[in-house]
LOBATOR-54566 format. One record per atom (N, C-alpha, C): x, y, z. Coordinates in steps of 0.05 Angstrom, whole numbers, padded with zeros to 5 digits, always signed. Each point is the difference from the previous one (the first is absolute). Example, Ala and Ser with C-alpha at 12.3 -4.5 7.8 and 13.67 -1.06 7.14 Angstrom:
2
+00264-00114+00156-00018+00024+00000+00018+00024+00000-00007+00021-00014+00016+00024+00001-00015+00022+00014
% end
This chain:
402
+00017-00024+00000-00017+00024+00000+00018+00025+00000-00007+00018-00015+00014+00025-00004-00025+00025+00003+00008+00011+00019-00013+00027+00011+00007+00027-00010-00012+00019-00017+00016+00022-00013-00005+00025+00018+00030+00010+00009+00001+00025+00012-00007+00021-00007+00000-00003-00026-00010+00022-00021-00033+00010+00009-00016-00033-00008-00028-00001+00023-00013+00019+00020+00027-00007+00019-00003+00005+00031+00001+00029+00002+00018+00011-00017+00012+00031-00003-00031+00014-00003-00008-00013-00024-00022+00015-00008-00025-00004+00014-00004-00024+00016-00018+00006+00017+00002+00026+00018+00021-00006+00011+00009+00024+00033-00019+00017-00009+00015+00015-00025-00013+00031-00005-00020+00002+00000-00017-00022-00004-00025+00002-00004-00016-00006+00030+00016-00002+00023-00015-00014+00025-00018+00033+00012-00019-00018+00013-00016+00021+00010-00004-00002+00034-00005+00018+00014-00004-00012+00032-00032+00011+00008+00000-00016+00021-00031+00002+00012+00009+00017+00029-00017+00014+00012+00006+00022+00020-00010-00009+00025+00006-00002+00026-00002+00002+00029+00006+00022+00008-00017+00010+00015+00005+00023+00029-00003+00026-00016-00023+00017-00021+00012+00016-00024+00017-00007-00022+00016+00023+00007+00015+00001-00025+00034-00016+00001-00004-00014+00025+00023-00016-00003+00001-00029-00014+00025-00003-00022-00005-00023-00009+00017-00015+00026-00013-00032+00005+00016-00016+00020+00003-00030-00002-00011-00008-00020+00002-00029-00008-00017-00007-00024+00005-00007-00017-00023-00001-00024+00010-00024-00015-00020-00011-00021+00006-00022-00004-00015-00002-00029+00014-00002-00022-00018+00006-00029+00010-00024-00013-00027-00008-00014+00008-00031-00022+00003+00007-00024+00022-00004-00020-00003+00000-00022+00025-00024-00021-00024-00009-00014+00013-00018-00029+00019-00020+00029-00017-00015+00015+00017-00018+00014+00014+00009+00027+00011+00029-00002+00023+00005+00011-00028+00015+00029+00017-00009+00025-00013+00016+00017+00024+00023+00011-00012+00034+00006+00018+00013-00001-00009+00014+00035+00021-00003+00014+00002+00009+00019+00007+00023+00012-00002+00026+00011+00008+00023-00006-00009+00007+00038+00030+00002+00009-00005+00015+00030+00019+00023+00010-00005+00033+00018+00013+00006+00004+00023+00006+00020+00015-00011-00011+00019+00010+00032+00000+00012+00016-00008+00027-00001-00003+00018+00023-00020-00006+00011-00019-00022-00004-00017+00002+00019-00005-00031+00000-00008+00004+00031-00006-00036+00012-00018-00003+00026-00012-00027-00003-00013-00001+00024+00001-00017+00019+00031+00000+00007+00013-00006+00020+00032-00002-00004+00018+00003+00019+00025-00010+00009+00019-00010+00009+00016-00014-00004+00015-00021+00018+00021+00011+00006+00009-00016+00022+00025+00001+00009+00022-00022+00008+00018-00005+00014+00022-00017-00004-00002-00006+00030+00008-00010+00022+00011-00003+00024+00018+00017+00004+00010+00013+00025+00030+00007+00002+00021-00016+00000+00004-00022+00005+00018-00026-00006-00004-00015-00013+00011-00014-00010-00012-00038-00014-00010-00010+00030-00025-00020-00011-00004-00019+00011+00023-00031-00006+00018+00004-00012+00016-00015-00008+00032+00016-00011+00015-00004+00008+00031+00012-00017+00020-00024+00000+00008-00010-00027+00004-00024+00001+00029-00005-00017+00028-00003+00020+00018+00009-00021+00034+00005+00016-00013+00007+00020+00017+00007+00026+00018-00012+00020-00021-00029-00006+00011-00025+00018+00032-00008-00020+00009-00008+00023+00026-00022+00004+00001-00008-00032-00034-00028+00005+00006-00020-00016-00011+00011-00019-00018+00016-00009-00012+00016-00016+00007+00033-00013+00019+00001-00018+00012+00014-00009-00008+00006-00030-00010+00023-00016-00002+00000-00029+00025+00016-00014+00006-00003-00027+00026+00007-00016-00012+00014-00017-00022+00011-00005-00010+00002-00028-00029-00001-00004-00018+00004+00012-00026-00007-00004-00015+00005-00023-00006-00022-00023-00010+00003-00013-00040+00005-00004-00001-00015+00016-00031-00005-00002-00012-00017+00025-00019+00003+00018-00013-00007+00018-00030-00001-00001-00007-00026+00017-00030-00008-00003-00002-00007+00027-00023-00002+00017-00019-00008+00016-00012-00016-00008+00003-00033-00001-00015-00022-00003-00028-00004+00017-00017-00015-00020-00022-00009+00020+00006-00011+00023+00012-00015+00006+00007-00013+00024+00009+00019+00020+00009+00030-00001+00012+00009+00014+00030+00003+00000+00013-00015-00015+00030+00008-00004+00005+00015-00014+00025+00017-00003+00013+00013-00018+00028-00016-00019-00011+00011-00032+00021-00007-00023+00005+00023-00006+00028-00001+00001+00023+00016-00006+00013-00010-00027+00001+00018-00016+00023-00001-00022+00029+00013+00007+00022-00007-00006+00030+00010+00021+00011+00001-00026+00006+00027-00010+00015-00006-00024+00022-00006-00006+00016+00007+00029+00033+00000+00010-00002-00033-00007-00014-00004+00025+00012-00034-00003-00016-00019-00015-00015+00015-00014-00016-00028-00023-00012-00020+00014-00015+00014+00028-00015-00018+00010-00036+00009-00002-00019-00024+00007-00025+00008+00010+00009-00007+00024-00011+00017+00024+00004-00001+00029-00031+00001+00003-00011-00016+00019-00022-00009+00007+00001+00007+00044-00019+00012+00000+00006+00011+00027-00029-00013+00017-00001-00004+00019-00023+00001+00019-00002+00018+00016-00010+00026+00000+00005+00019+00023-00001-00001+00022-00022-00026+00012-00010-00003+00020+00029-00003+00021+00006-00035-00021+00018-00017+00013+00035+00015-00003-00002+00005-00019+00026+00015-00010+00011-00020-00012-00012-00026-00006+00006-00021-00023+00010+00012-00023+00027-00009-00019+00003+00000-00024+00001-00029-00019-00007+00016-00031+00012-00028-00014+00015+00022-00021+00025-00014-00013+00018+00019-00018-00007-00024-00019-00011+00008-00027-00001-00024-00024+00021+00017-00027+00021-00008-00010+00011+00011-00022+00030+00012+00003+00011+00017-00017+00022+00003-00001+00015+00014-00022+00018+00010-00002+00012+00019-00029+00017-00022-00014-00015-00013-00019+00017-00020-00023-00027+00001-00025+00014-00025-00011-00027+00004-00023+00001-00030-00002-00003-00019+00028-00009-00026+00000-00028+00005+00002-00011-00030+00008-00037+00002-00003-00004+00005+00024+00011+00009+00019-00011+00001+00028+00011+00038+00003+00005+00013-00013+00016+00024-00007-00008+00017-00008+00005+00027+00002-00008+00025-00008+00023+00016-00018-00002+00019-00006+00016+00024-00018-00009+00020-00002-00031+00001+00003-00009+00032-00012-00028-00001+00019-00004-00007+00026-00020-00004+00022-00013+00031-00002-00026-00009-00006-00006+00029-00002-00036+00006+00015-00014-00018+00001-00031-00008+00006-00001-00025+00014-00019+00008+00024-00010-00023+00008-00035+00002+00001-00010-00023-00003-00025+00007-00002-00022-00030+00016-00023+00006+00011-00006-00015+00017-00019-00024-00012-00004-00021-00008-00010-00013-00012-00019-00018+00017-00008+00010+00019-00021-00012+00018+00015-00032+00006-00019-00017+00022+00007-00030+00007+00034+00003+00008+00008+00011+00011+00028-00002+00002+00019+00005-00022-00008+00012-00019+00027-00003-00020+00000+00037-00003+00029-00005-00012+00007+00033-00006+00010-00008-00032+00000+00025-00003+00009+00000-00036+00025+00019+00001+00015+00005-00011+00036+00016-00002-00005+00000-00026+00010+00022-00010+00013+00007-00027+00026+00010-00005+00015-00009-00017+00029+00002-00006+00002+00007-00016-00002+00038-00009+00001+00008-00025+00030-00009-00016+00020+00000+00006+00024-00005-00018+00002-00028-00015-00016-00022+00020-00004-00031-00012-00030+00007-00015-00017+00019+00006-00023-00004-00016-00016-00022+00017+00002-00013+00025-00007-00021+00008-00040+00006+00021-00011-00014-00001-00018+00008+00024+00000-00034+00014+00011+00009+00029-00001-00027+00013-00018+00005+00020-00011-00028+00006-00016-00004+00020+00014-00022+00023-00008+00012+00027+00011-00010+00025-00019-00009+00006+00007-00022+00023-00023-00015+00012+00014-00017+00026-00010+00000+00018+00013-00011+00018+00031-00008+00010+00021+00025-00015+00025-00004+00009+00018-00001-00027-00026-00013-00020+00018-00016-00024-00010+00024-00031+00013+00001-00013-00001+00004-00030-00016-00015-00012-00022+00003+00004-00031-00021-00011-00001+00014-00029+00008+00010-00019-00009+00014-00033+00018+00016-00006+00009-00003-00017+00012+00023-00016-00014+00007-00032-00010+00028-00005-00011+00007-00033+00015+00016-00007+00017-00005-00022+00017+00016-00020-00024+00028-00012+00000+00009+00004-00013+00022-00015+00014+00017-00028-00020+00005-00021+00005+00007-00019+00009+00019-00005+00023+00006-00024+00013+00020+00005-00019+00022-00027-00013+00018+00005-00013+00019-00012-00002+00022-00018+00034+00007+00009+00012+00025-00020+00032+00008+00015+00008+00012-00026+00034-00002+00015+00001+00027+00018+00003+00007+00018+00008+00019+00009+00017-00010+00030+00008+00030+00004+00027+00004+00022-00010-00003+00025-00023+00008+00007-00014-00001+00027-00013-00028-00005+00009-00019+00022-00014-00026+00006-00033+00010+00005-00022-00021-00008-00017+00002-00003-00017-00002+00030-00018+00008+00003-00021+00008+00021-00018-00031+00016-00011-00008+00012-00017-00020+00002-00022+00011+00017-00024-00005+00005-00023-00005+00010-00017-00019-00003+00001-00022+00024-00019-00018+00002-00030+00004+00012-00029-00006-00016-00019+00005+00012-00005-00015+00017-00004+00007+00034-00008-00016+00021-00024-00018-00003+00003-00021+00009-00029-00018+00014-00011-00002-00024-00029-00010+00004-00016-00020-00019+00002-00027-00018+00029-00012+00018+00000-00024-00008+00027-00007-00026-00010+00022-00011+00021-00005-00029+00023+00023+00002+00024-00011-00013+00030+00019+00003-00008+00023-00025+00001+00025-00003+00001+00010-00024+00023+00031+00010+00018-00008-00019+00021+00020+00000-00002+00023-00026+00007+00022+00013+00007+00017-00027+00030+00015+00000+00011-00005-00025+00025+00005+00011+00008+00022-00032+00008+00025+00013+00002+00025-00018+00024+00010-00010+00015+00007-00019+00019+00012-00007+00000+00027-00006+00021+00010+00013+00009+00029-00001+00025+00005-00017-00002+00015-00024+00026+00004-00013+00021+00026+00021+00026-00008-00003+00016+00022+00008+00013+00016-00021+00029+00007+00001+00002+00025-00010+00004-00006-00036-00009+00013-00008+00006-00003-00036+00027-00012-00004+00003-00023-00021+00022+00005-00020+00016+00011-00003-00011+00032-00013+00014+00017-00010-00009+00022+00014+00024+00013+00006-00002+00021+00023-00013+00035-00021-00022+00001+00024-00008+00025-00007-00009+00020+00017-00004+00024-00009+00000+00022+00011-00028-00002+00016-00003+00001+00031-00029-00001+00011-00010-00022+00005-00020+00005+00019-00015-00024+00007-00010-00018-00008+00003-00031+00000-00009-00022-00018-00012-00017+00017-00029-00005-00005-00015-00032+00016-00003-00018-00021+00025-00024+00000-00022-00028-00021-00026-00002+00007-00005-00021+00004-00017-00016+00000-00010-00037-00007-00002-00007+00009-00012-00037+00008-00025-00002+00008+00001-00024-00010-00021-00024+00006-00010-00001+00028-00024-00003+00009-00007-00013+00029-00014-00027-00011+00004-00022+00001-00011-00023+00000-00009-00019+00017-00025-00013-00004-00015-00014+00031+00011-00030-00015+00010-00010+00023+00007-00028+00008-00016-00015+00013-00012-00030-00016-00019-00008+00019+00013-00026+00016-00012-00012+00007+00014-00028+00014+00004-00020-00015-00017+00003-00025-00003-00022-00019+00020+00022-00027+00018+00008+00008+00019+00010-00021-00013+00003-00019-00026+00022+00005-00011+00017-00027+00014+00022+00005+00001+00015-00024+00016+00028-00001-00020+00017-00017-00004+00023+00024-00016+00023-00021+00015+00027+00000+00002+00020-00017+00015+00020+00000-00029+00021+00009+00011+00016+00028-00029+00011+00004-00004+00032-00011+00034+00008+00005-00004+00034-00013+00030+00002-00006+00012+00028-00014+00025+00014+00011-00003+00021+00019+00027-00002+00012+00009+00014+00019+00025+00025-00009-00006+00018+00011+00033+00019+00003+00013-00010+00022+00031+00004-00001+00020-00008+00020-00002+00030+00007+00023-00003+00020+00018+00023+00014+00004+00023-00012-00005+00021-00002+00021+00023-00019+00029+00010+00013+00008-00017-00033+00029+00011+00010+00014+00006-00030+00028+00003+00005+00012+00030-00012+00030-00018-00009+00007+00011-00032+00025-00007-00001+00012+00031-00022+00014+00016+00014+00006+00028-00017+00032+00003+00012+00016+00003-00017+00030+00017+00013+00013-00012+00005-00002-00028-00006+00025-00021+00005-00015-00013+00040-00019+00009+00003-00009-00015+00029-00036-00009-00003-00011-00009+00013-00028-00013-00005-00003-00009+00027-00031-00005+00004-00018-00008+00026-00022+00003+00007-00012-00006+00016-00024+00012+00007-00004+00022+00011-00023+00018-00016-00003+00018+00002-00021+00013+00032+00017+00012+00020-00008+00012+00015-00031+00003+00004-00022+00002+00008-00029+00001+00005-00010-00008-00027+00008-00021-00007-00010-00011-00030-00024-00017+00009-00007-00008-00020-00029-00017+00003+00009-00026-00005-00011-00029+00014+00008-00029-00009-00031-00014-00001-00007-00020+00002-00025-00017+00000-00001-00019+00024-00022-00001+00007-00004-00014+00034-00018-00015-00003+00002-00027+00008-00016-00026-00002-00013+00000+00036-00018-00010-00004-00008-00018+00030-00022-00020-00010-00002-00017+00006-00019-00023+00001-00015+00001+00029-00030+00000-00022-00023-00003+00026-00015-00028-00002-00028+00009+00013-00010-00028+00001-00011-00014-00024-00004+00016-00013-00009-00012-00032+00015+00020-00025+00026+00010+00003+00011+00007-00024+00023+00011+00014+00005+00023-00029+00028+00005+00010-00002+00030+00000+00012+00021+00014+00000+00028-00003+00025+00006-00017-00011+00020-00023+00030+00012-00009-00010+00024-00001+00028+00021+00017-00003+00032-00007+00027+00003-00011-00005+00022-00014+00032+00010-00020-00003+00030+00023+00020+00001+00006+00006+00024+00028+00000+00028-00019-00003+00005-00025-00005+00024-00012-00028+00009+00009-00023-00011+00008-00026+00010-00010-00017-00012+00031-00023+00013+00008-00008-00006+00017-00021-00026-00002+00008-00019-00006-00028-00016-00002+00025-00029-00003-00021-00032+00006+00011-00013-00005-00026-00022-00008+00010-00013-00013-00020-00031-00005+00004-00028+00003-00020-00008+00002+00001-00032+00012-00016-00010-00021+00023-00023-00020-00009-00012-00006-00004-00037+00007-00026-00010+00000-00016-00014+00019+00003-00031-00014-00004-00018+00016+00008-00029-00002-00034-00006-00006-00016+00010+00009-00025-00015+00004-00021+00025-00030-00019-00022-00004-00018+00023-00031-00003+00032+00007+00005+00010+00027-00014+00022+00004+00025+00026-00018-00020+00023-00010+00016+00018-00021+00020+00004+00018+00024+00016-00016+00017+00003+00011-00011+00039+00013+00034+00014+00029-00017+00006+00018+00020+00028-00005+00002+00028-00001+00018+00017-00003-00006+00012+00026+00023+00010+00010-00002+00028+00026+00018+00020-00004-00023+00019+00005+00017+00025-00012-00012+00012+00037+00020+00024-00005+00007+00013+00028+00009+00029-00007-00017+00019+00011+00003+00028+00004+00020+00008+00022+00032+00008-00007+00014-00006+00016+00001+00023+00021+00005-00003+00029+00002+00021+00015+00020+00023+00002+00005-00004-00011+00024+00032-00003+00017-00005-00032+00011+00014-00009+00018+00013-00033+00020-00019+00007+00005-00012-00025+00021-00018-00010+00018+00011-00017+00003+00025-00005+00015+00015-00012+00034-00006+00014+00017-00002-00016+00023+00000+00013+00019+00025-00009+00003+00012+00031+00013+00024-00003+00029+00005-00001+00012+00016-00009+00030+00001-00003+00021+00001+00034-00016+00018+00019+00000-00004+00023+00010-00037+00008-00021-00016-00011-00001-00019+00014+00025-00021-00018+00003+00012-00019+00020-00018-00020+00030+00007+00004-00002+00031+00013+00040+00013+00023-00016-00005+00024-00005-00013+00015-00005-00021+00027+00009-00023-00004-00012-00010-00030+00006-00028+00003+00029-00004-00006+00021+00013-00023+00025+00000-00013+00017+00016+00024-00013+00023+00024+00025+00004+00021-00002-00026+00018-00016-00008+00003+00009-00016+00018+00012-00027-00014-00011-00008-00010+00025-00023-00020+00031+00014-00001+00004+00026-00007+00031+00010+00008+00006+00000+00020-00011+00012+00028+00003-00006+00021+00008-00021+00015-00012-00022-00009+00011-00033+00010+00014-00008-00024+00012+00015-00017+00023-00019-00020+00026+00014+00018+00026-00026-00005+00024+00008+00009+00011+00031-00016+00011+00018+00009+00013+00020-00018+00011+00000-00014+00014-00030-00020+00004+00002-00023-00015-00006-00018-00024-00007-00001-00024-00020-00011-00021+00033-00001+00005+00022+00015-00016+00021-00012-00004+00014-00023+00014+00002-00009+00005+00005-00025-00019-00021-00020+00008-00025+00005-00023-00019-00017-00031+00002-00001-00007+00015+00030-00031+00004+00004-00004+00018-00021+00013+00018-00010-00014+00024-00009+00008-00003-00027+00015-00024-00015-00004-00002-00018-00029-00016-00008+00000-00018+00019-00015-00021-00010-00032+00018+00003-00001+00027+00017-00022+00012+00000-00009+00012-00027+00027+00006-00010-00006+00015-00022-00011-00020-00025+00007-00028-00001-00008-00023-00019-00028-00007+00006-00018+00000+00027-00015-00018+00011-00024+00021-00009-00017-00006-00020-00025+00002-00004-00017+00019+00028-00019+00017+00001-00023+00004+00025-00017-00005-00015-00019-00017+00018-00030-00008-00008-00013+00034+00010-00026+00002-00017-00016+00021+00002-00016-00005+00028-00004-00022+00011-00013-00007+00021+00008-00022+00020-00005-00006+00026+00014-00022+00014-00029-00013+00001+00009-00032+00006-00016-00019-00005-00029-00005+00016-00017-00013-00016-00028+00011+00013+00001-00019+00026+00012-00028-00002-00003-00010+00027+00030-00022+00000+00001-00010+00019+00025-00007+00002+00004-00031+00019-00027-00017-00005-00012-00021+00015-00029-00009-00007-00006-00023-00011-00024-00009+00005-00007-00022+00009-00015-00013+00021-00007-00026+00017-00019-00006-00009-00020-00025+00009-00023-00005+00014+00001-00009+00024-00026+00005+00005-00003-00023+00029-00014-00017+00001-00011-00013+00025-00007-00033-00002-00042+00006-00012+00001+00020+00001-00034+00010-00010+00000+00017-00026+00028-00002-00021-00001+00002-00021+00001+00035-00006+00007+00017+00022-00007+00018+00001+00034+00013-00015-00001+00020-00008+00032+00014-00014+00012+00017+00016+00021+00005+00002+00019+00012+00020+00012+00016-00021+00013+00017-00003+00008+00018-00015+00022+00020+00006+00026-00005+00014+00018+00023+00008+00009+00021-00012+00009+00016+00012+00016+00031-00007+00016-00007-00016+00016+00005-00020+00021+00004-00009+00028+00001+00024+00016-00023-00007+00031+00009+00016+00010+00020+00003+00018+00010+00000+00028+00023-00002+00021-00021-00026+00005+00009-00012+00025-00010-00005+00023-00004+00007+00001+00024+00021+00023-00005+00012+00007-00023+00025-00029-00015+00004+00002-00022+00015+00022-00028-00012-00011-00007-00029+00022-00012+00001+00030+00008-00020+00006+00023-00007+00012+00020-00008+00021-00002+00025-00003+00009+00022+00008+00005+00037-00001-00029+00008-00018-00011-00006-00001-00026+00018-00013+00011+00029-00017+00020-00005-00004+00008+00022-00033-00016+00006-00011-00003+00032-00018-00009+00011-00024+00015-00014-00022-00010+00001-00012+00015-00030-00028+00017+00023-00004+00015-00005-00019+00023+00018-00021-00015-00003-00019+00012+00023-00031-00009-00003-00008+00002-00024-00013-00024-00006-00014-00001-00035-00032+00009+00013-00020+00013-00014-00031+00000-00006-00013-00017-00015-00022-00007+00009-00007-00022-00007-00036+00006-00017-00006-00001-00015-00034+00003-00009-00006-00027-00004-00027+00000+00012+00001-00045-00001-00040+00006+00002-00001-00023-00027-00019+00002-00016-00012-00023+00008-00032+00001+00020-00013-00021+00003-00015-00009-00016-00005-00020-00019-00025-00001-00027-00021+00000+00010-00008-00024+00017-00025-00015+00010-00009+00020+00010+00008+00017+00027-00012+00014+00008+00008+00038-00012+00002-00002-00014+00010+00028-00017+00011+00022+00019+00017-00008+00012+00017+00025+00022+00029-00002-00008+00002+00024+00003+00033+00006+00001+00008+00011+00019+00025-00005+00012+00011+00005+00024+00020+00005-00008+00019+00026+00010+00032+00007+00008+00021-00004+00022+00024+00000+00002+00001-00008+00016+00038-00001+00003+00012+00001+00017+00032-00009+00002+00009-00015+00014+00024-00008-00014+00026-00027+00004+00015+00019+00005+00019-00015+00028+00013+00018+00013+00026+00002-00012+00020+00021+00008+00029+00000-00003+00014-00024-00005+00014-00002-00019+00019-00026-00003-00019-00025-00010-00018-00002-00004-00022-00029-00009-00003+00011-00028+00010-00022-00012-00012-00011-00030-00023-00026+00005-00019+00010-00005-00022-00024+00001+00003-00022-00022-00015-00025+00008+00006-00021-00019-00026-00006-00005-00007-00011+00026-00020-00010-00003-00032+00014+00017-00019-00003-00007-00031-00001+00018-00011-00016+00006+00000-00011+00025-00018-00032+00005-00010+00013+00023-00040-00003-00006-00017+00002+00021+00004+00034+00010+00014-00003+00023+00000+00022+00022+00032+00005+00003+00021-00007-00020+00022+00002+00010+00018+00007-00035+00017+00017+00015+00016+00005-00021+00031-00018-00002+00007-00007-00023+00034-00016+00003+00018+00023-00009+00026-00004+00006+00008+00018-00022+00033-00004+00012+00021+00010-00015+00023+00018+00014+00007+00022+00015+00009-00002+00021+00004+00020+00014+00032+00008+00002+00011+00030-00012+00030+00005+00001+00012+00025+00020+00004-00019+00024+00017+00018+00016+00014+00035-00015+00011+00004+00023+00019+00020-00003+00026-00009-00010+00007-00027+00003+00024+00003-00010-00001-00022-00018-00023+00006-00014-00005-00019-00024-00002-00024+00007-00004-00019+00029-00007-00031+00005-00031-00002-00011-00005-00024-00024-00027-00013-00003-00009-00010+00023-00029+00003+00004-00004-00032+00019-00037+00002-00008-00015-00031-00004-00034+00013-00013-00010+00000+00032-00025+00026-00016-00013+00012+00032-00027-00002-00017-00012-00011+00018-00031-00005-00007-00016+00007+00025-00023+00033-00019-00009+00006+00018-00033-00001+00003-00017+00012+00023-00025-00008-00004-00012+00029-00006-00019-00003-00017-00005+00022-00015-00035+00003+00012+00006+00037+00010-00032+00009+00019-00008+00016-00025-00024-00005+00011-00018+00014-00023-00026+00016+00018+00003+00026-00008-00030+00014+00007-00009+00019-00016-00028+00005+00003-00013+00030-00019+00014+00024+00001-00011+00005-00022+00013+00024+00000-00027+00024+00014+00013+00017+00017-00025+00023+00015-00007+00019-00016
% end
């Protein structure tokens, strides 16, 4: 199945909203030619959450429990935590309760082995799923042992290893796994996004091509190339019956769906100007000089002068679900988070209930990259001051707004 963006474009313009409270638009919901179009605004909600002041969990600290690298973390049904470790090419399997571990894997490229550990994902009944973008591998764990390994297909050639999302629950495995092109060939003046394939993987090794995607924007001018500073890339999350894709240029994202129902667009009236100001572009390049050694200054301000500015910084910079299918939607990063390597500021959060049509705002505190949403609790990374990982999963309050 092939879905045309071209389609989707031309619906948007055409979406219309229905009104609550006067003249405020606040959730609306219009059908057309299949597509259902969703349209809510940010600045306004009818309710807000909040975080705990601590984890109810910080997991990372102990002796025997140490992370190198955290790639990816989950909250299993059962109550344990899977860890992806990218240092050591392990899944680390935690009990919080007990402070039980299991370590399954390792950095080689035997069958019990990793190279490019990048996802872990929860596959109900005890099993977890790992993905090894450099082997292309998706393995499944099960009681201690390496119970499956699926070669996954290789899609399109590009520089950036490819993406995975597995859709949770209902019995059957269905993966979609997306390609992002990196920097051109042939070097040119300004900003460049390829573009790839997202393709759904079923269990019975059918292959459907579902849309294209843009990669990263990035830059090859002056003899240097990269990614380009507040550029736009494409963001996957898998929900309960499909998959979300937003391209971080534009406020809206879509889910296209496993089950007959049309496919679903959300668009979002964003709360404040996405304009990116020159102000904010000598903030971002002094302080990159600032933390380069004093002979390496000189290089910042060349490479400023090569590096593309986007007209605008990115519309969001995170998208989830949670266990009631509802969308999570973050702020846009800093760049300079991993630019610095610095602990990444409170993200904002707009999180879109369908069933019951509310939207709520809300913040993740200092230092947490969220991962995951299960129930009443958030997973995520938490980065010290002096840059130590460790996952902090917290319980997330919710009340009206007055």
């Amino acid at each position: 199945m092939r879905i045309s963006r071209l389609l989707i474009g031309c619906l948007l313009v055409t979406s219309a909203a229905c009104e609550r409270g006067g003249d405020e638009v606040f959730y609306s919901v219009r059908d057309s030619v299949g597509i259902q179009i969703v349209t809510v605004d940010a600045r306004q909600q009818a309710e807000t959450f909040r975080v705990d002041d601590d984890p109810e969990w910080l997991i990372g600290h102990e002796e025997e429990v140490q992370f190198h690298g955290i790639e990816d973390a989950v909250l299993l049904e059962c109550g344990k935590l899977a860890v992806a470790d990218g240092s050591q090419q392990q899944v680390i399997v935690i009990d919080p309760e007990s402070g039980n571990t299991e370590r399954w894997g390792g950095a080689g490229d035997g069958p019990e082995e990793f190279r490019g550990l990048a996802r872990v994902f929860d596959l109900g009944e005890g099993r977890i799923g790992a993905y090894d973008r450099l082997r292309r591998r998706f393995v499944i764990l099960e009681g201690g042992a390496f119970l499956e390994a699926v070669s996954l297909p290789t899609i399109a050639e590009t520089q950036d290893p490819p993406l995975l999302e597995v859709l949770p629950g209902q019995g059957q495995r269905v993966m979609y796994l997306a390609a992002r092109a990196g920097l051109p060939r042939t070097p040119e003046q300004g900003a460049y996004r390829g573009s790839g394939p997202v393709v759904r993987v079923h269990a019975a090794d059918q292959i459907d091509t579902l849309t294209m995607i843009a990669g990263n924007t990035t830059f090859a001018a002056q003899g240097v190339g990269g990614p380009v500073p507040f550029g736009a890339t494409t963001l996957l999350a898998a929900g309960q019956d499909g998959l979300w894709i937003g391209d971080t240029a534009h406020e809206e994202v879509s889910l296209f769906r496993e089950s007959p129902e049309p496919l679903k667009v959300v668009r979002w009236v964003p709360a404040e100007s996405r304009d990116l100001t020159e102000a904010r572009v000598d903030a971002l390049w002094s302080a990159l000089e600032s933390d380069a050694p004093e002979q390496q200054r000189a290089m910042i301000g060349q490479l400023q002068q090569a590096t593309p500015v986007p007209a605008t910084v990115p519309a969001f910079g995170a998208i989830h679900t949670d266990a009631r299918g509802g969308l999570w939607i973050g702020s846009p990063v800093p760049p300079e988070v991993q630019m610095l390597q610095m602990a990444p500021p409170p993200q904002e959060w707009l999180v879109i209930d369908f069933e019951s049509e509310r939207v709520a705002r809300g913040m993740t505190p200092e230092g947490f990259r969220l991962l995951q949403v299960t129930g009443e609790k958030l997973v995520g990374i938490q980065v010290d001051a002096l840059g130590v990982e460790t996952v902090a999963i917290y319980r997330v309050l919710w009340q009206e707004e007055s």
